[in-house]
TORPADREN-929393 format. One record per residue (C-alpha): residue in one letter; x, z, y. Coordinates in steps of 0.2 Angstrom, whole numbers, plus 2048, in hexadecimal, padded with zeros to 3 digits. Example, Ala and Ser with C-alpha at 12.3 -4.5 7.8 and 13.67 -1.06 7.14 Angstrom:
BEGIN
A83E8277EA S8448247FB 
***
This chain:
BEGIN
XAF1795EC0 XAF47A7EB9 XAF67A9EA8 XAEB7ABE9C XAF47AEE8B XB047ADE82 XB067A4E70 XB157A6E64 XB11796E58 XB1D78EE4E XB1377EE52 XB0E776E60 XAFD775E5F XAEB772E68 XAE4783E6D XAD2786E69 XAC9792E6F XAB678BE6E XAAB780E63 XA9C77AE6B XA8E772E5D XA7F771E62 XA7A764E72 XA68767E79 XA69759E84 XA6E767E94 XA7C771E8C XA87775E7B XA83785E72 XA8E78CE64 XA88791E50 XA927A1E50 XA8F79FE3D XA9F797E3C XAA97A5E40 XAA47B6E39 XAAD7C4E41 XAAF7D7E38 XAB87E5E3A XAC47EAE31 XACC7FBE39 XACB804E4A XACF7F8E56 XAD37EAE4A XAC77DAE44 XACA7CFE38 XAC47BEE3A XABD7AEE31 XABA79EE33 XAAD795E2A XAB3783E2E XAC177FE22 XABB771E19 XAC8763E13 XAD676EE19 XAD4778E09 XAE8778E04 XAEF772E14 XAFF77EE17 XAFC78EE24 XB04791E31 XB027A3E3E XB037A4E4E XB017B4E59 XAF87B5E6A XAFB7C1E76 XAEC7C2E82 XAF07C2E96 XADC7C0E9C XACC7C5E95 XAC47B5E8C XAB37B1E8E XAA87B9E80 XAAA7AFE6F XABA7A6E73 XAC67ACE65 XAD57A0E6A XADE795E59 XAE8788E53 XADF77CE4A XAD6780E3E XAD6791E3C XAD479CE2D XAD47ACE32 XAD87B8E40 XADD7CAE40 XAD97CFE52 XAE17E2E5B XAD57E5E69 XAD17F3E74 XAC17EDE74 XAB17F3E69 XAAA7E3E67 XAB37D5E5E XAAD7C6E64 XAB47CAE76 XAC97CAE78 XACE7D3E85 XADE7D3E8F XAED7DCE87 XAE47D7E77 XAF07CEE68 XAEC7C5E5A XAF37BDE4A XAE87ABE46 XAEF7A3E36 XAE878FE37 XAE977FE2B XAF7773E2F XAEB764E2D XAF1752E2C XAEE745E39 XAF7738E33 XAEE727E31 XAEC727E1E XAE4739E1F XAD9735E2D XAD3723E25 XACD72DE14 XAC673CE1C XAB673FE16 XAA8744E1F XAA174CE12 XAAC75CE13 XAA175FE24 XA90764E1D XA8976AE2A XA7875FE33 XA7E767E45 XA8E75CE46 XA8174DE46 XA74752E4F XA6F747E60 XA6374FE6D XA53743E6F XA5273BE78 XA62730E7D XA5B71FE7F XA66712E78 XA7471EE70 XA73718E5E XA74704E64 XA80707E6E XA8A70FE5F XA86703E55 XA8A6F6E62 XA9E6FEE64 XAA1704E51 XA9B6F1E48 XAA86ECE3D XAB26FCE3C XAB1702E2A XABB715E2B XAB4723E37 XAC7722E40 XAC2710E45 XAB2714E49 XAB9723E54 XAC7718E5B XABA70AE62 XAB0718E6A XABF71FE73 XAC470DE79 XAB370AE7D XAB1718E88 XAC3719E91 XAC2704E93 XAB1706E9E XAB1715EA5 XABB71DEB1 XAC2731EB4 XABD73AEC1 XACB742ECA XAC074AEDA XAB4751ED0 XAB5765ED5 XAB376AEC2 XABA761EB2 XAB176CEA7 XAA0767EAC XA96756EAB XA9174EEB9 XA81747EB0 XA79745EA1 XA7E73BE94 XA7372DE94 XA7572BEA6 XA8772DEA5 XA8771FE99 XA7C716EA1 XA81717EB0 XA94711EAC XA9B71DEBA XAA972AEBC XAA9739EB3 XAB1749EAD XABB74DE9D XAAC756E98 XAA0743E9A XAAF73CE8F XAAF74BE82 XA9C74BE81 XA99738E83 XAA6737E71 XA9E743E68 XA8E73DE69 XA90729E68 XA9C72EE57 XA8C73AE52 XA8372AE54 XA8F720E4A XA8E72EE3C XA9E735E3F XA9C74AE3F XAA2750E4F XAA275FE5C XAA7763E6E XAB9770E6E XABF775E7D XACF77EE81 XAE177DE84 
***
């Protein structure tokens, strides 16, 4: 595949490069709100992100990338979590990274081991869109409730719904796009057939919304 861009990380490290929040029953959209761009100088943004939550404290760590495609508008590509970005573009408009455009994100380092994840608090995610369920999906909330009963932490709760899912369904290796569904949710679910990384990904979030556990769609490398 050619290549789309170059990191220098001293981690190795998920690359983000978009949140998805909102589900409508047909498609994600994005609240931009959590990212608020500004320039800073002539060809220069500084970035933030409005997401950090628990990882208040959590050491830093940079990372530079050094873009080799245009991304799609809104894709500002990070470690995770990110805290800011100082972005060098060509470009007018900050929200769009062009090719030849570098950048310097600094992220959390956050902390994914089991005691961390056990007491995490959902509490540090405020935000109603991170529970939000489109109506209707018939059954979702029973069927939760049905997978989650007698876990007591949101990383059991999230660990039943992944086994759930990858024990009765199957991955759809001939399906010409990855990135797309190949039905709605609730027949997805229903149904009990094969499907995309995209079914998985959006099948998880919203069983774990229904279980109260906040959660959003990511994609990226």
């Amino acid at each position: 595949d050619p290549l789309v861009m170059q990191v220098r990380s001293p981690v190795l490290t998920y690359w983000r490069g978009r949140v998805f929040d909102r589900f409508d029953g047909d498609g994600w959209s994005t609240d931009l709100d959590l990212w608020a761009p500004g320039r800073r100088r002539s060809g220069s943004y500084a970035i933030g992100f409005q997401e950090l939550g628990a990882l208040q404290g959590r050491p830093r760590y940079s990372q530079i990338y050094f873009l080799r495609q245009s991304a799609p508008l809104n894709i500002v590509f990070a470690g995770y979590a990110p805290v800011t970005a100082s972005v060098s573009s060509s470009g007018d408009d900050a929200s769009r990274l062009e090719e030849g455009s570098v950048y310097r994100v600094i992220s959390a380092l956050p902390d994914f081991g089991p005691d961390a994840l056990t007491g995490a608090d959902p509490r540090t995610w405020t935000h109603a869109r991170y529970y939000q369920i489109p109506d209707p999906i018939p059954d979702l909330r029973d069927l939760a409730r049905r997978i989650t009963t007698g876990a007591y932490t949101d990383l059991e709760r999230t660990r039943r719904i992944v086994t759930f899912l990858g024990g009765t369904y199957a991955f759809d290796t001939e399906a010409p796009d990855d990135m797309a569904l190949t039905a709605p949710p609730s027949q997805f679910l229903e149904r009990r057939a094969a499907g995309t990384s995209m079914d998985f990904a959006l099948a998880t979030v919203l069983l774990a919304r229904a279980a109260g556990i906040p959660a959003r769609l990511a994609t990226g490398y």
